[in-house]
N, C-alpha and C positions, 0 to 999 in steps of 0.2 A: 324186612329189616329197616325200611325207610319208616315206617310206622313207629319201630320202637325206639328208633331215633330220637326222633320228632316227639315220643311220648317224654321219654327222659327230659329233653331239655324243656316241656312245659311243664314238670314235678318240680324239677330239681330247685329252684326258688320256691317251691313250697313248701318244705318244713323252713326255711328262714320267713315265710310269712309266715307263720303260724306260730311260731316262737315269739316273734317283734311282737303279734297283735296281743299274745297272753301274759308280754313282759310291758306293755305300755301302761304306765297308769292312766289309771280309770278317772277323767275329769270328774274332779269334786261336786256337788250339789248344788246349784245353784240357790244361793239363800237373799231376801231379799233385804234393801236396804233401807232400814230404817231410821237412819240416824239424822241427826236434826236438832232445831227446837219447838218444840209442842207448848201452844196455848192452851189452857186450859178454857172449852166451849160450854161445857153444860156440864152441869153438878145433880146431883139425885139423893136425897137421902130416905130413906123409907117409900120409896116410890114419887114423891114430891120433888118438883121442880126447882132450884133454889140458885140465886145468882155466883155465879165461878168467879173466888176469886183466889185460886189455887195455885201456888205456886209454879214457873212451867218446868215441863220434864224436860232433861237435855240429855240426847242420848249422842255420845261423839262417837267417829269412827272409830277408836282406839276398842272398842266394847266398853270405856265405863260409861256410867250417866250420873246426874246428879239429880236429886228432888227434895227440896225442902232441906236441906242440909246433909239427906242420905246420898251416899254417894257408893257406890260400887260394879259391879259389873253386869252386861246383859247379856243375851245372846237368842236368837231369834229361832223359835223351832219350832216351824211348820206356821201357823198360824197367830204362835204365841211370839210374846215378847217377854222372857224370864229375866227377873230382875233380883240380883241376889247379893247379901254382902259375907262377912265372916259368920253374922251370926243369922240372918235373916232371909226367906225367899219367897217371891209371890211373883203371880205371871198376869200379862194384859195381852187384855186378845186386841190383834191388827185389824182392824177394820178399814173397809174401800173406804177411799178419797183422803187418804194421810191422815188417818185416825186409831189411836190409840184407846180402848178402852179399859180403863181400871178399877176392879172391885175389891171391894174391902170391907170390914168390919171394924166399924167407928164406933165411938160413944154413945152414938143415938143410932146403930143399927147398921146396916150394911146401907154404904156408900157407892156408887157408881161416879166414875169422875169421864167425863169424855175430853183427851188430849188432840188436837188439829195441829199437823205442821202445815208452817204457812211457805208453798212453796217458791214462793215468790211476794214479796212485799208489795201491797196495794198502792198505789200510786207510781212504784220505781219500774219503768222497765229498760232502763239500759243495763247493758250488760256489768259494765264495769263501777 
């Protein structure tokens, strides 16, 4: 009788665990963070090396960004950076060391442009 005691009251908070744990939400995905502004490092057209002097991309926390006058929304999935307005959408793949890479089809051929955020300004390091 001492047995079934003691069993009851190690159940009896478990269906309220098991309930809390199937009713808690599920933490969101960790996604990473991109935002910033990106210099443009290295330009590419037809396989050729060519000096960058591209406008830079600014991607702000809110999701929009702006480049070159285009301005709209982004959102980061998986390894991509999709960059999309009302009428238009193309993605840049994230590359290690705060780099952006973005492809395209330009006038003379498909473009590569490589974006760098600079995470710290060369010469400044105090904080404020």
């Amino acid at each position: 009788m001492v047995r079934a005691r003691s069993a009851r009251s190690l159940l009896g908070p478990l269906p309220l665990a098991v309930l809390l744990f199937v009713l808690a939400p599920a933490c969101p995905a960790e996604t990473t963070d991109v935002s910033g502004r990106y210099q443009c490092t290295q330009a590419k057209i037809q396989g050729k090396i060519i000096p960058c002097n591209a406008a830079p991309l600014i991607l702000k926390n809110d999701g929009h960004f702006e480049l070159r006058g285009w301005e709209g929304n982004y959102l980061v999935s998986g390894q991509w950076v999709e960059l999309s307005d009302s009428l238009m959408k193309t993605r840049a793949k994230i590359e290690p060391g705060h780099k952006i890479l973005l492809r395209y089809h330009g006038k003379h051929g498909v473009v590569e442009v490589i974006y760098e955020r600079r995470v710290a300004e060369l010469g400044k390091t105090a904080l404020s």
